[in-house]
C-alpha positions, -999 to +999 in steps of 0.1 A: +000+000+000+012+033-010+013+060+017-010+091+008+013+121+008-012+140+035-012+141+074-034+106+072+002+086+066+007+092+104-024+080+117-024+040+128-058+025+139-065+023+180-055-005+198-057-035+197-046-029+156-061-060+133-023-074+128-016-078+162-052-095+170-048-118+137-012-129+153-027-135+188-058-156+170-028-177+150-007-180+181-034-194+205-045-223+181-022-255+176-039-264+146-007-265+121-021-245+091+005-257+066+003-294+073-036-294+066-033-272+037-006-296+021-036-326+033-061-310+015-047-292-017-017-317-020+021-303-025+018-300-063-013-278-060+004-257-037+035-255-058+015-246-088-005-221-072+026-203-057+048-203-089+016-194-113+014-165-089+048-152-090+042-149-127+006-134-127+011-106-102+040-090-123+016-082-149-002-047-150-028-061-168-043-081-137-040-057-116-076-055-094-077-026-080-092-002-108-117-028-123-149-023-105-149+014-116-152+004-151-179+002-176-197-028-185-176-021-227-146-015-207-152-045-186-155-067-216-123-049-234-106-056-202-118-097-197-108-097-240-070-085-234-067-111-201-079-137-220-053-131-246-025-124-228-033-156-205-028-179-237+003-159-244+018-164-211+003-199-215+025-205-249+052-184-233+058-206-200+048-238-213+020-243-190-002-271-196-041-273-190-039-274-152-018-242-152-040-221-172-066-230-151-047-221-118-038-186-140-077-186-149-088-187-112-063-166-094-072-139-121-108-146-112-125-122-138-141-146-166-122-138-195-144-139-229-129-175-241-138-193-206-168-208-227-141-219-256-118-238-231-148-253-213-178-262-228-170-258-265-143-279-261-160-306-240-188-304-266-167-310-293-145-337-278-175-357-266-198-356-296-178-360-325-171-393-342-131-399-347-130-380-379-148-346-368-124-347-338-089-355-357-103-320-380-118-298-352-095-306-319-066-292-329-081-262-341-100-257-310-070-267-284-048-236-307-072-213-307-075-212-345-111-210-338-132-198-305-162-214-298-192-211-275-220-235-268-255-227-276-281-243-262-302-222-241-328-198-259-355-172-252-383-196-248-365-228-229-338-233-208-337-266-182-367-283-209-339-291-235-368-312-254-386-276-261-359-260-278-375-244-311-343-239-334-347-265-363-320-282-384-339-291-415-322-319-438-326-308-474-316-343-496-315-320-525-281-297-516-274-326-485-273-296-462-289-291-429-310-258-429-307-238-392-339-217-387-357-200-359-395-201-363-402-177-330-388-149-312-388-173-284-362-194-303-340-167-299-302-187-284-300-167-249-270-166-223-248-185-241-215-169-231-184-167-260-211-164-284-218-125-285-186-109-296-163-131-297-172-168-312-161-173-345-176-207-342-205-225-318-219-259-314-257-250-316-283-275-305-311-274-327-342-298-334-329-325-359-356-323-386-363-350-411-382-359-443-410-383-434-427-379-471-450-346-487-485-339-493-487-325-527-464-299-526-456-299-488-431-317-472-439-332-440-406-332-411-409-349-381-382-345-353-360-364-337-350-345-310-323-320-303-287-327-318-255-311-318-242-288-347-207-272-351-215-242-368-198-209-376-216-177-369-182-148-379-159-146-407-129-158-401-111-122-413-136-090-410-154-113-381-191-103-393-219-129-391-239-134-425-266-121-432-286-152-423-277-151-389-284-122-362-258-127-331-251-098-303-241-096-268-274-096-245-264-065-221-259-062-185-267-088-162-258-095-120-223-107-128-195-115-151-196-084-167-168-093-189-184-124-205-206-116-235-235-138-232-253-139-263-286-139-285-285-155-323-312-162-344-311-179-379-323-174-409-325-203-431-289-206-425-277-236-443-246-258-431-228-289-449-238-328-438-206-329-419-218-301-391-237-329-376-217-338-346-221-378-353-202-394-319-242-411-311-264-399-342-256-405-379-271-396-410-271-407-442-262-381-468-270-405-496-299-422-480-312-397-458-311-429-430-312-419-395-295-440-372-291-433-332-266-451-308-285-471-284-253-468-261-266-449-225-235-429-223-249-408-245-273-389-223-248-384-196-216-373-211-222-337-217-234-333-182-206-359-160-177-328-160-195-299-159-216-316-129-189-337-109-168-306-103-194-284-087-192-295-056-155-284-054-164-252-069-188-246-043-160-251-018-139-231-035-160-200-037-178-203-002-141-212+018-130-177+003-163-159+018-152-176+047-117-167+050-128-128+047-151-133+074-134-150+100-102-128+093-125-097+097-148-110+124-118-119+147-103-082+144-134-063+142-143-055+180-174-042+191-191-037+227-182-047+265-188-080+277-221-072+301-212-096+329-171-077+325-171-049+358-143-037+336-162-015+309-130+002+303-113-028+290-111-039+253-139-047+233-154-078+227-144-096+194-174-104+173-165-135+164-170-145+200-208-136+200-228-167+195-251-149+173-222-147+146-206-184+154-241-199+147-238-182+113-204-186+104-188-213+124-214-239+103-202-224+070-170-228+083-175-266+087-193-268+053-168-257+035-152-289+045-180-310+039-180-299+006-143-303-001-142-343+005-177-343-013-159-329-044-133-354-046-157-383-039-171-368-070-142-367-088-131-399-080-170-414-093-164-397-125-129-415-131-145-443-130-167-434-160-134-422-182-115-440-212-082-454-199-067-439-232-046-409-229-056-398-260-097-396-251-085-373-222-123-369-201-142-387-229-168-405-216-161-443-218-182-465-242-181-493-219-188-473-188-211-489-163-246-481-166-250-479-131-221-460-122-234-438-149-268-430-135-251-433-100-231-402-113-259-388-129-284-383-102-255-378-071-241-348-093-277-339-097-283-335-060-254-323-048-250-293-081-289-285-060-274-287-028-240-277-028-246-243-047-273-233-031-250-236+003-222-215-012-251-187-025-263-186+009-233-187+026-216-157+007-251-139+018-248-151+052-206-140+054-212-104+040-246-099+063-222-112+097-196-084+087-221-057+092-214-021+075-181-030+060-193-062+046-217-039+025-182-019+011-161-027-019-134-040+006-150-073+012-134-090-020-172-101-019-191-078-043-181-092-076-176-131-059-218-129-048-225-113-081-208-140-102-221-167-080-258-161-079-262-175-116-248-210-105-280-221-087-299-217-120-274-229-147-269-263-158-299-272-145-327-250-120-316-262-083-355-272-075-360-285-108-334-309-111-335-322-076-366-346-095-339-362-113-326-377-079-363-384-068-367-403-101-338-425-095-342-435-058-378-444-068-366-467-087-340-483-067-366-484-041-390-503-066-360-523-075-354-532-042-389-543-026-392-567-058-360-584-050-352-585-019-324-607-021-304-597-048-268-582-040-267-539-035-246-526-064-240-492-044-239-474-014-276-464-020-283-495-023-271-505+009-289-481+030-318-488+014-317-524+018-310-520+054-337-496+060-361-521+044-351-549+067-350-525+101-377-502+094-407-521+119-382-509+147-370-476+148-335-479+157-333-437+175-291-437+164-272-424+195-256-391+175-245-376+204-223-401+213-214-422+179-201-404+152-210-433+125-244-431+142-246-396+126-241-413+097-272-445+100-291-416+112-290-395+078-290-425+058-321-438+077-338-405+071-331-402+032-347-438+030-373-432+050-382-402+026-373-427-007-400-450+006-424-425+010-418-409-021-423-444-041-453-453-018-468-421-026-459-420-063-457-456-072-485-470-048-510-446-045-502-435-077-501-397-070-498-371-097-460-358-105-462-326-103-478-327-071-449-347-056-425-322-067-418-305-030-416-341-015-392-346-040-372-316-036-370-328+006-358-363-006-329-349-029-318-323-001-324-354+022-300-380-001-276-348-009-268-337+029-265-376+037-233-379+008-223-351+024-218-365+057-208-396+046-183-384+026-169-361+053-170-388+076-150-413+056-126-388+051-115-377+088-122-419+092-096-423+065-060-435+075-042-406+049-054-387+081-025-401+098+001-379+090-021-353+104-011-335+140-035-352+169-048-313+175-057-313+139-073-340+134-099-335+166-104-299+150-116-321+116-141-343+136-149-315+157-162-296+120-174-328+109-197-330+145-206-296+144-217-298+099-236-332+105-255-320+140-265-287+130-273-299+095-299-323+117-311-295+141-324-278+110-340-308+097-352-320+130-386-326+120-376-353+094-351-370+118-379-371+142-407-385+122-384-410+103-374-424+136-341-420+129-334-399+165-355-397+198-370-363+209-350-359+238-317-364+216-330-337+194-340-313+225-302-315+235-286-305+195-287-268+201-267-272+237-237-296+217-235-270+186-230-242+208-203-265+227-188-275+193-186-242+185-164-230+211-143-257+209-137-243+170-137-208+178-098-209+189-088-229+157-111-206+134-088-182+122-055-212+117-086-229+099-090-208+070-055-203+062-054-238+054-074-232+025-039-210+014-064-183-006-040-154-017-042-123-010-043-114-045-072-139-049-093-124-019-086-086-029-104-080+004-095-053+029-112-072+054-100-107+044-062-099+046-037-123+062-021-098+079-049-085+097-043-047+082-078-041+079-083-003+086-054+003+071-065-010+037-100+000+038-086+038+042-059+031+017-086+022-008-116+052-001-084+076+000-061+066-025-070+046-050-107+062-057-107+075-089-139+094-078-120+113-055-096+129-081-119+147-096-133+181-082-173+185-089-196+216-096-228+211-068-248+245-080-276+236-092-277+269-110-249+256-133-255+224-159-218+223-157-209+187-133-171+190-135-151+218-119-140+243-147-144+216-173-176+236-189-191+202-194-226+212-196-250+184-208-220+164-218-234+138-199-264+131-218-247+126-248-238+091-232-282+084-221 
């Protein structure tokens, strides 16, 4: 921080200051920080975050500190040059796929090409039969072209089924013809595709010949399909005139991206724009043939899905980390029952009204850690073993490890976003007035954030996936009784069926694996009532919907516990300090019990706990909670966020909070360079500028 050149520079904030509180908060916990960070992230993360840094920081162009005064054309000018000069530093250095992605998220502005790297790419590499790939992939992985992926329109968005845009087959000119019939089959939000995409995989209605009467030929669809399409000239980078593509305008966050809108017009593309990995045409024949191989419907979705989780740990662990920091230093009020009112302030981290809001979150972001690479170890499972396929989506993956991934990524995308929303919400609410500021680091972070509980599939709508799929195991499983459980679902099912005349009331306050029984009891307990009510009494979908929304959040919250649970039951725990590793059951107590005090109800009616253990949940969170409360601070810095990353004034490892929140409103304020004209007599807004009415020339 530069010193301003004024009589401020001499002025330090009263005592206790924020670095010397943030010292005494490190110094008091034996939790080592390092060793858990190198647990969780592994040494080569750490390495690659630390040297990608070193490189990122010396460039001006990353520099964060002037970017949320600019425009939203200026933002996306600014998110265009970063994207560029990331691939140039990529071809530079050398880096590989993992280190543009650590470049990509310590940057944390989408740059315009995030869409081309992400799910163009996946799009591509998934769909295409081995000749489309050997022509497109090396374009796409040298950024001959940039692509986006367009799916998502005006009119329908989860309800892929609905989308309007047709690709008509004409066996005259063997050419597919792209058109959009309605207004409302408009592509919408599809990010790349505005300004920069020269190129897009469009999803569109396959339509085909089924014969004419008299001079009218009769299509019939077969669903949506994939095309590769390109929308801009490769040298003045103009659209035809057949196609209408533009950036959509301002929206709650990434400003920089420009999501789109494109319609066609009649557009015609060759035979071979037909991305033909599962569906094949004929040119000669016009014969329509479909893979009948299941991997089909899931391997768009098994990436994008299976990493959410750790996303969602990612983002709400940095929310986190600003809050404890801050929440630790900030002091407010004497302690009532203290005779000494003259003494110092009570930290407001120690007021159990903010531990029961961020202590949980802090334990979450845990649970959703070893969730993620549960996930990420499922979706191995479903990969090629060939190098060359990279995440291709095996042939002869297992269907049920398939729909296993499926509906768990389904649940816990629900889930797991919805807790990091939230819990960015609930962080920048706990900090008070300056969690309202710029200085959070949180602004842009909540902005960003709040679209991920809507794409890639509505959180409420998708959860019936999930319902859809434990119905069936549950059917499967009363009609044969005896046959072997294939899963983990399975299992707790099965012994739910077996054990549910006596309600077995799991001793959670005692028996951390009872925690476990106990929310595995309860998400089977809701399956069966979900297939009695549905398959038995034969109930109407739609009216089942908010049942089935309880059972997902229900079978979602119990991976996560089990998950969390295996982990701190794991013996790669071993290496771990003793302190540390009671600190990780301790979060793994304190996530699973208030998880169930806010579920109560189901616990209670499922039999799953007694009444008088439920009584007693609120007494051993708030005991769990002090236990945590010394480790809090050595905690977060285990998640080793940077500084750079953060950009918060309040979230600073060194504790200079005041310091930097003056620094910021003082120095760096562009606003307060500037010297305004208040008379309301004069049109003139600058000082001396004689800018009158200047600025509506930008209305």
């Amino acid at each position: 921080m530069a010193a301003p050149s004024d009589f401020t520079r001499r002025l330090k904030p009263a005592p206790p200051d924020g670095a010397t509180t943030i010292n005494q908060e490190r110094e008091q916990s034996d939790v080592d920080a390092d060793q858990l960070g190198q647990y969780l992230h592994g040494k080569i993360y750490l390495q690659r975050q630390q040297r990608i840094l070193a490189i990122i920081i010396k460039e001006k162009l990353f520099d964060k500190s002037q970017q949320a005064n600019l425009s939203r054309p200026d933002r996306y000018k600014l998110g265009l040059a970063r994207g560029k000069r990331l691939r140039q530093l990529q071809d530079f250095h050398g880096w590989d796929d993992e280190d543009f992605l650590m470049a990509e998220y310590l940057v944390d502005d989408v740059q315009p090409y995030h869409l081309h790297i992400s799910l163009f790419t996946a799009a591509i590499r998934e769909q295409s039969n081995d000749e489309q790939r050997e022509y497109w992939m090396p374009k796409v992985a040298s950024w001959e072209i940039v692509g986006a992926y367009a799916q998502t329109e005006l009119g329908h968005g989860s309800n892929v089924r609905g989308i309007e845009t047709q690709a008509r087959w004409d066996p005259q000119s063997q050419q597919f013809i792209l058109h959009s019939p309605y207004l409302t089959a408009s592509k919408w939000w599809n990010g790349t595709l505005g300004r920069t995409a020269t190129h897009a995989v469009v999803i569109a209605q396959l339509m085909l010949p089924e014969g004419s009467d008299g001079s009218d030929v009769k299509y019939k669809s077969h669903g949506p399909h994939p095309f590769i399409v390109q929308v801009r000239d490769m040298r003045t980078h103009q659209p035809p005139n057949s196609i209408i593509v533009g950036d959509i305008g301002p929206k709650y966050g990434y400003a920089p991206m420009d999501n789109a809108y494109m319609l066609f017009d009649h557009h015609r593309i060759p035979h071979s724009a037909l991305l033909s990995r599962y569906s094949k045409l004929d040119p000669h024949t016009g014969a329509y043939t479909k893979s009948k191989n299941p991997s089909s419907l899931y391997g768009q979705l098994t990436r994008g899905r299976s990493v959410i989780a750790m996303h969602a740990r990612l983002v709400l662990a940095r929310a986190v980390t600003v809050a404890v920091r801050y929440l630790s230093i900030r002091r407010q009020f004497h302690d009532r029952d203290n005779p000494d009112k003259e003494g110092t302030e009570t930290s407001v981290l120690d007021y159990p009204t903010v531990q029961i809001r961020i202590l949980p979150l802090l334990a979450t972001t845990f649970a959703l850690h070893f969730s993620g690479l549960a996930m990420r170890q499922l979706y191995e499972r479903t990969r090629n073993s060939s190098a060359s396929d990279g995440d291709r989506v095996s042939e002869n993956a297992d269907l049920a490890t398939l729909t296993e991934l499926h509906s768990t990524s389904a649940g816990l995308k629900s889930l797991t976003t919805e807790l990091a929303a939230n819990g960015i919400e609930t962080c920048r609410r706990a900090m008070g007035g300056h969690g309202y500021g710029g200085g959070t680091g949180l602004v842009q972070l909540n902005a960003d954030y709040l679209s991920k509980p809507t794409v890639e599939g509505d959180n409420w709508m998708i959860t019936q996936q999930v319902a859809q799929y434990l119905i069936k195991k549950v059917k499967e499983r009363a009609h044969s009784l005896k046959s072997q459980a294939l899963n983990k679902t399975e299992e707790h099912l099965k012994d739910y069926l077996y054990s549910r005349v006596r309600e077995p009331k799991f001793r959670v306050l005692e028996d951390n694996e009872a925690i476990v029984q106990a929310f595995n009891w309860r998400m089977s307990w809701l399956a069966f009532r979900a297939y009695d009510a549905r398959e038995v009494l034969g109930r109407p979908w739609n009216s089942l919907l908010i049942e089935f929304h309880k059972l997902s959040r229900a079978y979602s919250q119990a991976m996560l516990v089990s998950n969390f649970y295996a982990a701190i039951s794991s013996s790669t725990m071993g290496p771990l300090a003793p302190t540390t590793r009671r600190a990780l059951t301790d979060l793994f107590r304190l996530f699973a019990l208030h998880t169930m005090d806010t579920e109560a109800r189901e616990f209670q009616n499922s039999g799953a706990v007694s009444s008088d253990t439920l009584d007693q949940l609120s007494d051993t969170v708030l005991a769990l909670m002090s236990k945590i409360r010394p480790h809090a601070v050595k905690l977060v810095d285990a998640w080793a966020l940077p500084d750079y990353l953060l950009d918060s004034a309040l979230g600073r490892y060194d504790g200079r909070v005041y310091e930097d929140l003056f620094h910021r409103a003082h120095v760096l304020n562009p606003l307060n360079k500037v010297t305004f004209n208040p008379d309301y007599r004069s049109n003139e807004i600058v000082m001396g500028s004689g800018d009158a009415g200047r600025i509506q020339a930008k209305l």
